[in-house]
Backbone as a ProteinNet text record, in pm:
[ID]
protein_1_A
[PRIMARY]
XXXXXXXXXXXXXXXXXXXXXXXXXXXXXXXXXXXXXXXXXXXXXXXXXXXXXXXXXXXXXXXXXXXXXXXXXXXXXXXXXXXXXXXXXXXXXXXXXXXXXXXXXXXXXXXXXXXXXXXXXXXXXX
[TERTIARY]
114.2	18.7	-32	-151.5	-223.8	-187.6	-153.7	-144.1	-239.9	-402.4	-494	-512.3	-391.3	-393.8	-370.5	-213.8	-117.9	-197.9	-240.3	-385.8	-481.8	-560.5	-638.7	-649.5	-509.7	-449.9	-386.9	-316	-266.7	-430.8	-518.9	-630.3	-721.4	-727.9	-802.9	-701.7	-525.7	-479.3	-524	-501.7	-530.9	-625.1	-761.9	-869.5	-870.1	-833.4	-818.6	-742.6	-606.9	-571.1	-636	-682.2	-712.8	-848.6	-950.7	-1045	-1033	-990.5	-993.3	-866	-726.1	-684.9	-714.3	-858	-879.6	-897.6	-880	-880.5	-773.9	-633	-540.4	-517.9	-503.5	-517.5	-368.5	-305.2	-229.4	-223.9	-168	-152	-248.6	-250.5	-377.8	-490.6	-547.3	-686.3	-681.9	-620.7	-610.7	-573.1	-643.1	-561.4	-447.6	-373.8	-227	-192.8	-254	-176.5	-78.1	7.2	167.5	202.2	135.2	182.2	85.8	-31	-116.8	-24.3	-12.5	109.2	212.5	266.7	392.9	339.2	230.3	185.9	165.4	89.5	54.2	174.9	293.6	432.7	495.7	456.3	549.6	525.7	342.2	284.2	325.6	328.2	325.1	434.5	561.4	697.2	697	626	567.6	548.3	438.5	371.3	443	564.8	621.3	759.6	811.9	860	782.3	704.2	599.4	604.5	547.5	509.7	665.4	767.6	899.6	940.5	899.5	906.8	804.3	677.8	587.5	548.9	601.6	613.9	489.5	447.4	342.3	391.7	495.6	553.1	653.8	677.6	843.3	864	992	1089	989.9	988.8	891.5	818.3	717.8	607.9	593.4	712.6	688.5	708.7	817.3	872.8	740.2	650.8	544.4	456.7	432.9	334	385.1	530.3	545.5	586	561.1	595.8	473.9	357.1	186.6	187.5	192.6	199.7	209.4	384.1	450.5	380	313.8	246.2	109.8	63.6	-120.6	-53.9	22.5	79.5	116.2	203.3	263.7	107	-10.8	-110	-194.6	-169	-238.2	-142.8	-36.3	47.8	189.4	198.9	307	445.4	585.5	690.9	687.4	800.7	880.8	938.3	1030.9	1134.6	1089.5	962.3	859.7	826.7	770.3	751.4	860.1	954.5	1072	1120	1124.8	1203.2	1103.5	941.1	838.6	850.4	862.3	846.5	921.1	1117.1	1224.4	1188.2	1190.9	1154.9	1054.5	925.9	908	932.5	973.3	1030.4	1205.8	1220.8	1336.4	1322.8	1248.8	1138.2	1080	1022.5	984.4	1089.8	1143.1	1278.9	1361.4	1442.6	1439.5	1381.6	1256.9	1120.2	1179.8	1126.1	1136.1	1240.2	1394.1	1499.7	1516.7	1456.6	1502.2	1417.9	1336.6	1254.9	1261.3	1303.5	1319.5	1223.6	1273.2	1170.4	1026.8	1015.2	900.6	844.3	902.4	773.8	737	823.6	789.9	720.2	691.4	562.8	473.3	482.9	347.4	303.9	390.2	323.8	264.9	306.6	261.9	143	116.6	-19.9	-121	-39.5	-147.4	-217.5	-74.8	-107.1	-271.4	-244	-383.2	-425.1	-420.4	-619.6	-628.9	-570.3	-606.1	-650.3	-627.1	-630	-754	-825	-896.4	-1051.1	-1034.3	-1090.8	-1149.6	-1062.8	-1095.2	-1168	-1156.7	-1214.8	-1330.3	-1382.6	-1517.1	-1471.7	-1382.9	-1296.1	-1275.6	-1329.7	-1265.9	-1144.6	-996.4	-900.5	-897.2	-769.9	-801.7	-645.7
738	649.8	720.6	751.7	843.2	720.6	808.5	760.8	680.4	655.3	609.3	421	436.4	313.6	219.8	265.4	130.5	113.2	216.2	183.1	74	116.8	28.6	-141.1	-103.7	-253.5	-311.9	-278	-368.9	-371.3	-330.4	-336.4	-464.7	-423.2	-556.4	-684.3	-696.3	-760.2	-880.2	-785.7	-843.6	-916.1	-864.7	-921.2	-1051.9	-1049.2	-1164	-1263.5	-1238	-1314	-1423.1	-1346.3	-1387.8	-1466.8	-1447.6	-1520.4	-1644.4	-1631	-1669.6	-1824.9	-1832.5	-1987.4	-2040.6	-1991.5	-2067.3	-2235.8	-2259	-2410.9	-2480.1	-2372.7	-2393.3	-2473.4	-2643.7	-2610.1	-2675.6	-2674.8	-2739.5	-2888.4	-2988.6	-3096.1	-3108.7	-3019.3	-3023.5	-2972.1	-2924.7	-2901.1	-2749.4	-2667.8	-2497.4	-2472.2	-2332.8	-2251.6	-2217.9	-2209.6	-2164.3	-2016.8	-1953.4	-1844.2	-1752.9	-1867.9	-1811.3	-1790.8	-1932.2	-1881.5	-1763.1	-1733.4	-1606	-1477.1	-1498.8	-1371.9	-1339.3	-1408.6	-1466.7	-1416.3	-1468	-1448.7	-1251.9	-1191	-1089.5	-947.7	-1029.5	-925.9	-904.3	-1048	-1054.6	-975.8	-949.1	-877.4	-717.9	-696.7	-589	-506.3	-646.9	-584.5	-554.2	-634.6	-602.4	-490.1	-446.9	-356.2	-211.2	-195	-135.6	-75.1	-197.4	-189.6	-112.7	-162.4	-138.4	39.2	62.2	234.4	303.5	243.3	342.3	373.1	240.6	244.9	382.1	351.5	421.9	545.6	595.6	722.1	710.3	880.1	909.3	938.1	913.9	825	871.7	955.4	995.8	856.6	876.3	723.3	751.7	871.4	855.7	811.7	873.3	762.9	626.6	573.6	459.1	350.4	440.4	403.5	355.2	509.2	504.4	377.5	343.4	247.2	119.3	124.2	-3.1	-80.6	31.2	41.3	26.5	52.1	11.3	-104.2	-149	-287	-396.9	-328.1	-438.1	-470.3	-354.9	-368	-494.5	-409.5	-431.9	-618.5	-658	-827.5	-864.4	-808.7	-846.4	-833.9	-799.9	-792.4	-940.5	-949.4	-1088.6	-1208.5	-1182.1	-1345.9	-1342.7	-1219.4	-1280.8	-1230.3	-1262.9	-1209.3	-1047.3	-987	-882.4	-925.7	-1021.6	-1095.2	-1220.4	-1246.7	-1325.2	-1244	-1100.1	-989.5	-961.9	-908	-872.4	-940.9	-1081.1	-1126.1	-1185.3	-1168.5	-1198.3	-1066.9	-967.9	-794.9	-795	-871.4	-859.1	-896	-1039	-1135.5	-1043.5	-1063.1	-987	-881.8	-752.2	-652	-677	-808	-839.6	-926.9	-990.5	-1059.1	-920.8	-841.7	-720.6	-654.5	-623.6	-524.3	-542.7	-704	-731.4	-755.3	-813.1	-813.7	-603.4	-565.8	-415.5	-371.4	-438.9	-387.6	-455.9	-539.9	-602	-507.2	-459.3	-376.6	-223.9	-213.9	-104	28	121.8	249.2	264.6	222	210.2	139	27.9	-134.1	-111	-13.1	18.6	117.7	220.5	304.4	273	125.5	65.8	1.5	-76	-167.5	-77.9	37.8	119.3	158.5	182.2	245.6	99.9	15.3	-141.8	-150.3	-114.4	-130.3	-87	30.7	161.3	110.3	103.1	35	-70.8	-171.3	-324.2	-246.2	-157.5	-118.8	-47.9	34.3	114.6	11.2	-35.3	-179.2	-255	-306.4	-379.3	-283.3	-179.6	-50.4	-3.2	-52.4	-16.4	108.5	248.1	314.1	419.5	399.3	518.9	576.4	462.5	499.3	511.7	685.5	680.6	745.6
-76	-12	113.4	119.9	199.8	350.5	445.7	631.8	652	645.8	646.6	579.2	449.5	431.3	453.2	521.8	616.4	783.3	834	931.4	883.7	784.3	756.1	740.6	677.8	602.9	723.1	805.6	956.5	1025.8	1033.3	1105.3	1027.8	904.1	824.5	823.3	811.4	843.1	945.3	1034.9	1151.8	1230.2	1164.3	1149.6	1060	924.8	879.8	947.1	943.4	1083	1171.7	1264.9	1353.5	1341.5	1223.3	1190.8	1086.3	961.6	906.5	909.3	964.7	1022.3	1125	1176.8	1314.6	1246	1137	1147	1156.2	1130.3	1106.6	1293.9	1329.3	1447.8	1526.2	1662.7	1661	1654.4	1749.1	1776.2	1886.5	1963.1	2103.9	2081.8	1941	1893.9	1941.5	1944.1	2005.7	1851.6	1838.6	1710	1758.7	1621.2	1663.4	1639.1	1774.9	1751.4	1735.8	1769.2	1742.1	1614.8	1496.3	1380.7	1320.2	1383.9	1324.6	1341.4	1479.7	1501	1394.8	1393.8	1290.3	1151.5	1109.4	1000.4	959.6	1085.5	1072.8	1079	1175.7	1200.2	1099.5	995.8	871.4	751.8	766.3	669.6	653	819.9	849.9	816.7	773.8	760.7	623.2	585.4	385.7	381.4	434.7	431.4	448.6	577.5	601.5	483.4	411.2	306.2	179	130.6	92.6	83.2	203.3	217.6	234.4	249.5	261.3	95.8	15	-126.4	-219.9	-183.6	-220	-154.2	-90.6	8.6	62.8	146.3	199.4	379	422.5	547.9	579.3	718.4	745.8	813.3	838.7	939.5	1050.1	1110.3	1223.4	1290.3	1162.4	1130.1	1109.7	1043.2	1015.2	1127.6	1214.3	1315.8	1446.2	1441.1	1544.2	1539.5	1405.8	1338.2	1349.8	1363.8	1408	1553.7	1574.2	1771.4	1790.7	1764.4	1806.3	1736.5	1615.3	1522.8	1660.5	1688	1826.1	1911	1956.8	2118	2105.7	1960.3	1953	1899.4	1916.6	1845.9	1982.3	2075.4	2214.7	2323.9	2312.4	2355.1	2319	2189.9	2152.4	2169.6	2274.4	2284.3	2213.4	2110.3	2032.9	2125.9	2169.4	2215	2175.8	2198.5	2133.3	2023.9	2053.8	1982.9	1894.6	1894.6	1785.9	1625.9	1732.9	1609.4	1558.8	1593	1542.4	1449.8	1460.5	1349.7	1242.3	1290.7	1183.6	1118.9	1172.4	1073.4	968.5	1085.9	961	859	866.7	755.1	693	661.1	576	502.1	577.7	552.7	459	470.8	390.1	285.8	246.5	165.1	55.2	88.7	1.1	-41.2	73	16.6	-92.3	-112.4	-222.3	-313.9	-293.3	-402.7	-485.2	-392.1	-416.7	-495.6	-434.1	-506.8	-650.2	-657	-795.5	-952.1	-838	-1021.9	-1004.3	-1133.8	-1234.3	-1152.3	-1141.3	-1076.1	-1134.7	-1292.8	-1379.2	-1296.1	-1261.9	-1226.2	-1075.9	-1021.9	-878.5	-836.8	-957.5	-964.9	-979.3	-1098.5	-1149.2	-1016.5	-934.6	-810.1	-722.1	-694.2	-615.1	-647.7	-783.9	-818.1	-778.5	-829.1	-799.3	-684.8	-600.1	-439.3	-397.9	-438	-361.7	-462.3	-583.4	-640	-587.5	-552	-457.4	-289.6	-244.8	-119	-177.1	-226.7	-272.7	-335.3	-392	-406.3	-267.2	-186.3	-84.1	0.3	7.7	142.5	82.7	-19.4	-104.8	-163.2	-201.5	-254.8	-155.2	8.3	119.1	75.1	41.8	-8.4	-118.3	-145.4	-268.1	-284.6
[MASK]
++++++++++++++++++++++++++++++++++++++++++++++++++++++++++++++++++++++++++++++++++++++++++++++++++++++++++++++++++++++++++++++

């Protein structure tokens, strides 16, 4: 999975995010951005699962990407400790998703992945 994609995909993430449940609203008529946050740390932990499965990615890296993930989420309101356990959760949510199939079905998802990512980016990714 080319570096460019898990960029892209936390960037369009995030954008969706933040546009698309503004109806979602609280009890005092404010969007709730805590659960957008929430929503987006959790993806991100998908996502992160995701690319350790399907390579492309040292720990490093994955590490760097999610240390900016943190910041660019702790910039829009969310804690440290909000993200953190929205990343886990997801990232533990996939992981077993991940561990339960066969290396076949986890090549096949992977290939899915980047044509759904490849698809959505008009085919930049490839």
């Amino acid at each position: 999975m080319p570096k460019f994609i898990f960029t892209r995909l936390l960037a369009a993430s995030i954008t969706i995010a933040a546009f698309s449940p503004l109806h979602a609203q609280t009890s005092g008529g404010a969007p709730n951005m805590a659960q957008m946050g929430n929503q987006v740390a959790s993806f991100s932990g998908s996502m992160h699962a995701a690319a350790e499965v399907c390579g492309g990615y040292t720990k490093d890296q994955l590490a760097e990407m999610k240390a900016k993930q943190k910041q660019q989420m702790t910039q829009m309101g969310l804690t440290a400790e909000e993200f953190d356990t929205a990343f886990n959760a997801g990232k533990k949510k996939t992981d077993e998703r991940w561990d339960a199939m066969s290396k076949t079905e986890q090549k096949s998802a992977c290939e899915e992945l980047r044509q759904q990512m490849s698809q959505a980016f008009n085919g930049l990714i490839k």
